[in-house]
C-alpha positions in Angstrom: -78.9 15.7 -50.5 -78.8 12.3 -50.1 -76.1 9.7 -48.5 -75.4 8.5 -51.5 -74.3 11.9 -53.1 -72.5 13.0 -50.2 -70.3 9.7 -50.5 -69.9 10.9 -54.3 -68.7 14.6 -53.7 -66.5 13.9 -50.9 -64.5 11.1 -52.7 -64.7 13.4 -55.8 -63.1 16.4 -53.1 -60.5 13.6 -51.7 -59.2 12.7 -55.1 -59.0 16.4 -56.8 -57.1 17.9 -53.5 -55.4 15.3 -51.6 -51.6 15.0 -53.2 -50.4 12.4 -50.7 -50.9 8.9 -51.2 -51.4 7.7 -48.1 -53.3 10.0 -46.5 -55.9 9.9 -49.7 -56.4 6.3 -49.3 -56.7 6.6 -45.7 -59.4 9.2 -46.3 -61.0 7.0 -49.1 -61.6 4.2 -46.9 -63.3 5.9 -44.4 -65.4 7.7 -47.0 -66.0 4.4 -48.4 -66.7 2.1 -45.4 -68.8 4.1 -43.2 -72.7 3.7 -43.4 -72.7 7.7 -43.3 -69.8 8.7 -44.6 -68.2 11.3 -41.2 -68.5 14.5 -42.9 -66.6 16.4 -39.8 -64.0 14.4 -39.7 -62.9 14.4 -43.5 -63.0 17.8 -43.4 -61.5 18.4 -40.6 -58.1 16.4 -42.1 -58.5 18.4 -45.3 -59.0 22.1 -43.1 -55.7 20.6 -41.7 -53.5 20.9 -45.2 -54.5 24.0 -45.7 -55.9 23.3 -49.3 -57.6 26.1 -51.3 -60.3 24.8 -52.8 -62.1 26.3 -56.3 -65.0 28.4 -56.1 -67.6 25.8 -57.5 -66.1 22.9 -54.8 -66.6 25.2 -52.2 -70.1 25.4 -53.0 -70.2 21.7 -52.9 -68.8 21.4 -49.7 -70.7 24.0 -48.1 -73.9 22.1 -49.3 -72.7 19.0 -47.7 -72.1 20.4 -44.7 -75.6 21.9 -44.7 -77.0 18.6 -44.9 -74.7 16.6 -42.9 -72.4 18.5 -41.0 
Protein backbone atom coordinates (compact mmCIF):
# COMPACT_ATOMS: atom_id res chain seq x y z
CA UNK A 1 0.00 0.00 0.00
CA UNK A 2 1.32 3.08 -0.87
CA UNK A 3 1.37 6.74 0.79
CA UNK A 4 -0.75 7.89 -1.59
CA UNK A 5 -3.60 5.41 -0.83
CA UNK A 6 -3.22 5.50 2.75
CA UNK A 7 -3.90 9.41 2.41
CA UNK A 8 -7.10 8.31 0.26
CA UNK A 9 -8.64 5.77 2.81
CA UNK A 10 -8.04 7.64 5.80
CA UNK A 11 -9.70 10.95 4.48
CA UNK A 12 -12.38 8.55 3.03
CA UNK A 13 -12.62 7.01 7.00
CA UNK A 14 -12.58 10.83 8.35
CA UNK A 15 -15.43 11.96 6.22
CA UNK A 16 -17.84 8.67 6.51
CA UNK A 17 -17.45 8.65 10.55
CA UNK A 18 -16.53 11.83 11.94
CA UNK A 19 -20.03 13.83 12.61
CA UNK A 20 -18.39 16.91 14.23
CA UNK A 21 -17.25 19.65 12.16
CA UNK A 22 -14.46 20.64 13.73
CA UNK A 23 -12.87 17.93 14.79
CA UNK A 24 -13.19 16.51 10.98
CA UNK A 25 -11.43 19.39 9.59
CA UNK A 26 -8.93 19.25 12.27
CA UNK A 27 -8.33 15.63 11.26
CA UNK A 28 -8.44 16.50 7.47
CA UNK A 29 -5.62 18.80 7.71
CA UNK A 30 -3.37 16.69 9.27
CA UNK A 31 -4.27 13.87 6.89
CA UNK A 32 -3.72 16.36 4.26
CA UNK A 33 -0.54 18.25 5.20
CA UNK A 34 1.76 15.67 6.50
CA UNK A 35 4.40 14.09 4.09
CA UNK A 36 3.12 10.60 5.72
CA UNK A 37 -0.05 11.06 6.68
CA UNK A 38 0.32 9.95 11.07
CA UNK A 39 -1.62 6.79 10.88
CA UNK A 40 -1.42 6.36 14.98
CA UNK A 41 -2.52 9.40 15.72
CA UNK A 42 -5.80 9.68 13.45
CA UNK A 43 -6.71 6.64 14.87
CA UNK A 44 -6.08 7.18 17.96
CA UNK A 45 -8.73 10.45 17.90
CA UNK A 46 -11.17 8.18 16.07
CA UNK A 47 -10.57 4.90 18.90
CA UNK A 48 -11.44 7.98 21.21
CA UNK A 49 -15.33 8.56 19.86
CA UNK A 50 -16.02 5.25 20.15
CA UNK A 51 -17.23 4.92 16.40
CA UNK A 52 -18.27 1.47 15.08
CA UNK A 53 -16.97 1.10 11.96
CA UNK A 54 -18.56 -1.35 8.95
CA UNK A 55 -17.12 -4.56 8.37
CA UNK A 56 -15.48 -3.74 4.87
CA UNK A 57 -13.76 -0.26 6.61
CA UNK A 58 -12.47 -2.28 9.15
CA UNK A 59 -10.75 -4.26 6.74
CA UNK A 60 -9.38 -1.07 5.37
CA UNK A 61 -8.09 0.10 8.39
CA UNK A 62 -6.61 -2.94 9.52
CA UNK A 63 -4.65 -2.94 6.13
CA UNK A 64 -3.35 0.44 6.79
CA UNK A 65 -2.22 -0.19 9.85
CA UNK A 66 -0.36 -3.18 8.49
CA UNK A 67 1.53 -1.05 6.39
CA UNK A 68 1.88 1.98 8.34
CA UNK A 69 1.00 1.64 11.76
Amino acid sequence: MKESEVRKYIIYIINKYVDDPIKKGELLLCANTADAPPVRGIFSDLNSMDIEFETSDAGIIKDIFYYFG
